[in-house]
PLY file of the C-alpha trace (Angstrom):
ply
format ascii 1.0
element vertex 54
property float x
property float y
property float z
element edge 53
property int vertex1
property int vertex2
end_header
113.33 104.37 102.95
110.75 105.05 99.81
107.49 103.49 100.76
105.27 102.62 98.10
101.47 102.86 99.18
100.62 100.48 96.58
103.23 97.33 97.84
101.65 94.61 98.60
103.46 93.02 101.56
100.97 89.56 101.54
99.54 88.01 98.27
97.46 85.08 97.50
96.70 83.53 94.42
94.22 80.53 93.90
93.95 79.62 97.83
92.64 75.97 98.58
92.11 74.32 101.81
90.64 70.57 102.11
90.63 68.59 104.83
90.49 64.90 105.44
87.89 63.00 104.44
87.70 65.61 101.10
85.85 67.85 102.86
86.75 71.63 100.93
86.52 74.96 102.70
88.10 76.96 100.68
88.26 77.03 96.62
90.08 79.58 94.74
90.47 82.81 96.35
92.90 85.49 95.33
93.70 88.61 97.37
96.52 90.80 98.32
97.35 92.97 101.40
98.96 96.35 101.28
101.09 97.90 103.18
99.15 99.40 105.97
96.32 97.50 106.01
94.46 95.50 108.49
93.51 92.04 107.62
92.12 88.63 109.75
92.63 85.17 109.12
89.95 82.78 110.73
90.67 79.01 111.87
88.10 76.05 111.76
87.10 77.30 115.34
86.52 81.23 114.25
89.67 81.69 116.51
91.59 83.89 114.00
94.89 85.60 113.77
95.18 89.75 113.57
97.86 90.94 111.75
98.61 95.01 111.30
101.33 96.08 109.35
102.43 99.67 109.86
0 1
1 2
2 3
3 4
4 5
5 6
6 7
7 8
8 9
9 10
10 11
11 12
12 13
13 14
14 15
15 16
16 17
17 18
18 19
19 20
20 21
21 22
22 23
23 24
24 25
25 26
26 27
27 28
28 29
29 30
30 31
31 32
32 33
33 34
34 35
35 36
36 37
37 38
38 39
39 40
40 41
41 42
42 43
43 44
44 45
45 46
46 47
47 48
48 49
49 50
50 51
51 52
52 53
């Protein structure tokens, strides 16, 4: 299998998140995860998810 460093295995693009009531946590972000890399996702209680792609 040919593994390119540069793939991006995860990518986001103009990420919103509102909740009832209109209340907006998140506006606009835009990233991308590469192979390889580490990343965290954290809920409204700072409990978060760990991912690691290898």
């Amino acid at each position: 299998m040919d593994t390119n460093e540069h793939e991006h295995v995860i990518e986001i693009t103009d990420l919103r998140r509102v909740y009832g009531g209109g209340f907006e946590a998140v506006r606009g972000i835009t990233f991308r995860v590469g192979r390889g890399e580490i990343f965290a996702l954290l809920g409204t209680n700072g409990g978060g998810r760990l991912s690691r792609r290898s």
